[in-house]
C-alpha positions in Angstrom: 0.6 -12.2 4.7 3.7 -10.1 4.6 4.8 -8.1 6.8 4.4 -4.2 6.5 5.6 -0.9 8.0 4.1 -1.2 12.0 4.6 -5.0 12.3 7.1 -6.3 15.1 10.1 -7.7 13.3 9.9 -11.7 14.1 12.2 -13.5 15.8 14.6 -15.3 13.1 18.0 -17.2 13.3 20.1 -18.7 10.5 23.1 -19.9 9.8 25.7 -17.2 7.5 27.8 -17.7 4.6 30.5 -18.6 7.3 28.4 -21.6 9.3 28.1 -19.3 11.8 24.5 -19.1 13.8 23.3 -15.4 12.9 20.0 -14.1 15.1 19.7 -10.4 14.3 18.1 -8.5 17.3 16.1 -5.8 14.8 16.7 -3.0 17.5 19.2 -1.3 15.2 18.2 0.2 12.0 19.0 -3.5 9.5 18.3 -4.1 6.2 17.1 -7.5 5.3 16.1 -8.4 1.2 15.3 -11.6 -0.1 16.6 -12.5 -3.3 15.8 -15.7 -5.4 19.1 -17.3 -6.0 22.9 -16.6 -5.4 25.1 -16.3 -8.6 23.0 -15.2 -11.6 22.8 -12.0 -13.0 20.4 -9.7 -11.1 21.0 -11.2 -7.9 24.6 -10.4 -8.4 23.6 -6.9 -9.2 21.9 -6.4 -6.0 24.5 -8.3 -3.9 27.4 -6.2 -5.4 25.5 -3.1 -4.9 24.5 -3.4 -1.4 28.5 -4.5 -0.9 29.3 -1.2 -2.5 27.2 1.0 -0.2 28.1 -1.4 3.0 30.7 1.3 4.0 28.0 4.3 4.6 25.6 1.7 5.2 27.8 0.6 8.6 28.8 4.6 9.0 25.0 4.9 9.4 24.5 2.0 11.9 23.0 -0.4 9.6 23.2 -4.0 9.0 22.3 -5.6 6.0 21.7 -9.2 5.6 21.0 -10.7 2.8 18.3 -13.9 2.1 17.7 -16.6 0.1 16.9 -20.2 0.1 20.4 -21.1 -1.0 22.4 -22.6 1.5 25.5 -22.3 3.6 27.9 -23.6 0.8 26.7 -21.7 -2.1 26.3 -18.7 0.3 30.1 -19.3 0.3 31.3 -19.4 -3.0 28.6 -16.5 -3.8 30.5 -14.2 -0.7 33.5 -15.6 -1.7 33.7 -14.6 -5.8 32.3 -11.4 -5.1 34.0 -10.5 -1.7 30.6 -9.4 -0.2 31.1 -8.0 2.6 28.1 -8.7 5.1 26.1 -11.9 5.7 24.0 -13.7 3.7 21.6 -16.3 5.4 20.9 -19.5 4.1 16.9 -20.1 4.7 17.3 -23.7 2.8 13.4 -24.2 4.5 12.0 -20.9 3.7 11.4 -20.3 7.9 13.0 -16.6 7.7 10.9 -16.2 4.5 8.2 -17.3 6.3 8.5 -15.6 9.2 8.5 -12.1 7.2 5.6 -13.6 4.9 7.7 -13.6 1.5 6.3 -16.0 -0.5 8.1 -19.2 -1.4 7.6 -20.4 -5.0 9.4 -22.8 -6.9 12.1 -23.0 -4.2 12.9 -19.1 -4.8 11.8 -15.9 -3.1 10.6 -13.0 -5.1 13.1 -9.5 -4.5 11.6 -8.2 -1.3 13.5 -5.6 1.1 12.4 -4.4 4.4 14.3 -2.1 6.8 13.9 -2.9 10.4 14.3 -0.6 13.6 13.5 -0.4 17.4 11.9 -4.4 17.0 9.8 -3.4 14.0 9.3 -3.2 10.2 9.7 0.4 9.6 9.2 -0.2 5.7 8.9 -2.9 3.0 10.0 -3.0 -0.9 8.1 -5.6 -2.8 9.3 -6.6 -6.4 12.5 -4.5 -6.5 14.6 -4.2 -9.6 17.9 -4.9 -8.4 19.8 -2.2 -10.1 19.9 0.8 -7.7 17.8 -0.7 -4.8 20.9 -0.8 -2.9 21.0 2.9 -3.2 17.9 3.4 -3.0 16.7 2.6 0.6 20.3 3.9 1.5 19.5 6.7 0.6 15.7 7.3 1.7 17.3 6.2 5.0 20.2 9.1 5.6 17.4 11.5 4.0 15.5 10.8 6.8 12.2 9.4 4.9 12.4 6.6 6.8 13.5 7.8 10.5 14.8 5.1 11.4 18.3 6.3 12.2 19.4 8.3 15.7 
């Protein structure tokens, strides 16, 4: 079952694009979306856009970490070609995907996005297009929609 606004935030730890062990907290207002694979074309959409809005993203107090089943290596060369910015986390066993309840089919999680505050899920995106998502929850967050930021 996947998670929804109200449900504590699990307890999750992966490793980054960088090797580095990552274990996001989910006090601060984070942004967390699942996408199926690195490199191909709407997943690069998102991933560019999110890297475009990092800037007022941080200037809010957000972090945004991106998901997929990929791991650490193409995680990589995916930050790498498109100098992203923030970390993506390799969930090569699908326990992060698991622990939000995203399905995983096929080896590939659908797009799903939830923001995270104060040790819970403050909302959640199922089946986003990538173009404009990024800006999208950026935006319903400064507007205050989601109230998630102090």
């Amino acid at each position: 079952m996947t998670l929804d606004a109200g449900d504590d935030a699990p307890e999750v730890t992966a490793k980054n694009q960088h090797g580095e062990t990552v274990s996001p907290s989910f006090e601060e207002p984070t942004v967390v979306y699942f996408y199926p694979r690195d490199d191909t074309p709407g997943c690069t959409v998102e991933a560019k856009q999110f890297n475009a809005e990092l800037e007022t993203y941080h200037d809010a107090g957000v972090t945004v970490y991106g998901v997929s089943t990929d791991d650490v290596e193409s995680h990589e060369a995916f930050a790498e070609k498109f100098d992203l910015d923030f970390d993506l986390l390799a969930d090569s066993d699908g326990d992060i995907a698991d622990a939000f309840g995203v399905e995983v089919e096929n080896g590939f999680t659908p797009r799903t996005t939830f923001v995270v505050a104060d040790g819970e899920v403050q909302a959640f995106y199922p089946g986003v297009d990538p173009d404009g998502h990024a800006r999208d929850v950026l935006q319903e967050m400064l507007d205050d929609e989601l109230a998630v930021l102090k």
